[in-house]
C-alpha positions, 0 to 999 in steps of 0.5 A: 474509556477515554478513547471511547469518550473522544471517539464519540466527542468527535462524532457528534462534533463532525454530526452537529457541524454538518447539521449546521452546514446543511441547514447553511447550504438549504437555507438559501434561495432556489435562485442561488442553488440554481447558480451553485449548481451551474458553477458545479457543472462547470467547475465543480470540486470532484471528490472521487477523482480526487481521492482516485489520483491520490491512491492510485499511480501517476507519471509524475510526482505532482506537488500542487497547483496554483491561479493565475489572476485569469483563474487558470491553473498551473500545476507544479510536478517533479517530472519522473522517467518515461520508458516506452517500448512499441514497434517503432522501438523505444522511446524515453523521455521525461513526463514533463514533455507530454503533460498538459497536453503536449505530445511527444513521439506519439505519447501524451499525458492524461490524469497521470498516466501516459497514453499514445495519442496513435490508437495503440493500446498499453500492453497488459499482462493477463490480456497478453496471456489470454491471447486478446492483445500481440506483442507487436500491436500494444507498447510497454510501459517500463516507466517510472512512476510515483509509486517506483519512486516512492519505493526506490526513495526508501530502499535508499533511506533503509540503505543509510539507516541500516548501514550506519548502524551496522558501522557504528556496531563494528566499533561499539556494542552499544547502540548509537543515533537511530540505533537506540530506536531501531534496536528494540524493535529489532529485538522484539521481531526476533523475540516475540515474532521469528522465535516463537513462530519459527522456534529458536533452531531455525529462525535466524535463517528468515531474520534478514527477510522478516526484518526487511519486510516489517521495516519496508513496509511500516516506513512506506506506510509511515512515508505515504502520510506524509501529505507533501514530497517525497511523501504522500504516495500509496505505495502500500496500498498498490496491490501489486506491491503487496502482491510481490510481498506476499509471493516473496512469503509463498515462496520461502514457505514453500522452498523451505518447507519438510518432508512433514509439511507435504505429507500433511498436504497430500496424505492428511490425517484423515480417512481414505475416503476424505482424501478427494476433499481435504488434498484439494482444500490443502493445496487451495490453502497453501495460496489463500495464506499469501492472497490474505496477506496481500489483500489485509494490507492493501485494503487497510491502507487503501481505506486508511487513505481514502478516509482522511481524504473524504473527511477534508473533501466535505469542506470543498463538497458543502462549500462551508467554512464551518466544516472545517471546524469538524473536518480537520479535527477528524481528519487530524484524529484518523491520521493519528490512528494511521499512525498506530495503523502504520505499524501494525499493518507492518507487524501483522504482516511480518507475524503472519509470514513467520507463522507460515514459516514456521508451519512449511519448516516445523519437525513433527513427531509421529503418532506412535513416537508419541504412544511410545512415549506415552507408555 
């Protein structure tokens, strides 16, 4: 109830205050919307391409931009690697000597990303299988970009985390530092989520998999709310690394699926003649499993991001302090429900990927084994 209460407290307070900044806005003469909309076309705050350089990946890790006293922008970045493969072989060099415009072995800087200021087109994977780009007429992008570094920084924070709780269990059963907290998590993935999906036989084997996705992908949802470096990138909401995880999940399922889980797919208990529809809908379903799990959470971190991101931009939009007033709590309460997002995201995956698990590896017993017992 007092969710509900709030919820709605800070709706009408974003609906009064933007009623208030509207009538601000409309309020005045045609001579200064005229004006407003001249600077707009010229200078004009774009939230779009704000909120899209924001989710998406860049070849550097851009920290903030400030003014000169002649109103030019300087923007202030953490160069990453770029590594290049083209005919001419390759090239490597960092970010920093192709933003802003400069130009290096034929390579330059554009919203984030690299180009090649020589016409040729950056090689992707679909267009190289489909035959509408060769090999020899296209460069590769092997870089490292923010999101690779994002995801290195938290391999290496898992890394510290986990080793040294592993250490201080060598020398103590008893949990130490952020083993306390990291304990009964680990607890509950065994408990309520390997065991009952997996069953107690089996569910050690997949522990060491479960556990490194659930924390890989709740510390990279935690990292990305962060608004400032090293936090603030859309790891997981990159669906090429959700694509990875749910891959990863397909191919444990079905390396570790039995006998029993085959049978179902190709011989259903269903008649003969329902044969040429279910086998079909079967083996479709063995891949829309992991296509749901990669889109689930791509999406709800995606959105996550572009909400709290559209609610601050309403400020720059309208051009109102008042606003604010409305805005920032609202985003404030957003990033904390993120906060509740973060980690279920990370759970609903994990449960999900034991689930399919536990379905490939599960040992079932035969219909006259159950008669027999039965009688």
């Amino acid at each position: 109830m007092n969710k509900k209460i709030s919820s709605l407290f800070f709706a009408f307070l974003f609906v009064f205050i933007s009623g208030l900044a509207n009538a601000q806005h409309e309020s005045e003469g045609e001579k200064a919307a005229e004006k407003v909309e001249h600077t707009e076309a010229e200078k004009g705050f774009n939230a779009t391409k704000m909120i899209m350089e924001h989710i998406g990946d860049s070849n550097e890790w851009h920290l903030w931009t400030t003014k000169d006293d002649n109103g030019e922008e300087h923007h202030v970045s953490v160069p990453l690697p770029v590594i290049i493969k083209d005919n001419e072989g390759w090239h490597t060099f960092l970010s920093s000597n192709i933003a802003h415009g400069h130009e290096h072995d034929g390579y330059t800087l554009e919203e984030g990303q690299v180009v090649s200021t020589k016409g040729i087109q950056k090689a992707t994977l679909f267009a190289l299988i489909g035959g509408k780009q060769k090999s020899s007429d296209v460069y590769f992008d092997l870089s490292i970009t923010k999101n690779a570094a994002s995801m290195f920084l938290s391999v290496i924070f898992m890394l510290i985390v986990f080793i040294s709780m592993a250490r201080n269990y060598k020398k103590s059963q008893l949990p130490k530092g952020l083993g306390k907290l990291m304990e009964p998590v680990i607890v509950f993935i065994r408990d309520e989520v390997a065991i009952p999906n997996i069953g107690s036989v089996k569910y050690k084997r997949y522990m060491p998999y479960l556990l490194t996705a659930f924390f890989f992908i709740w510390f990279n949802n935690l990292f990305g709310l962060i608004p400032f470096f090293p936090g603030g990138s859309n790891l997981t909401g990159n669906i090429a690394i959700t694509a990875v995880l749910a891959i990863i999940t397909l191919l444990i399922t079905l390396f570790s699926a039995n006998k029993d889980y085959w049978k179902h797919i190709f011989m259903p208990p269903v008649p003969l003649l329902l044969y040429p529809i279910m086998v079909p809908i079967e083996i479709i379903g063995i891949f829309t499993k992991p296509f749901a799990l990669m889109m689930r959470l791509f999406a709800n971190i995606t959105a996550g991001h572009i909400m709290i991101l559209a609610i601050i931009s309403l400020i720059f939009i309208f051009k109102s302090p008042f606003l604010g007033f409305a805005s920032v709590p609202l985003a404030l309460f957003v990033s904390v429900l993120e906060l509740l997002v973060a980690a279920l995201q990370a759970y609903i995956f994990t449960v999900l990927s034991a689930l399919f698990i536990g379905i490939a590896v599960a040992e079932h017993e035969h219909e006259h084994g159950h008669e027999e017992h039965a009688h």
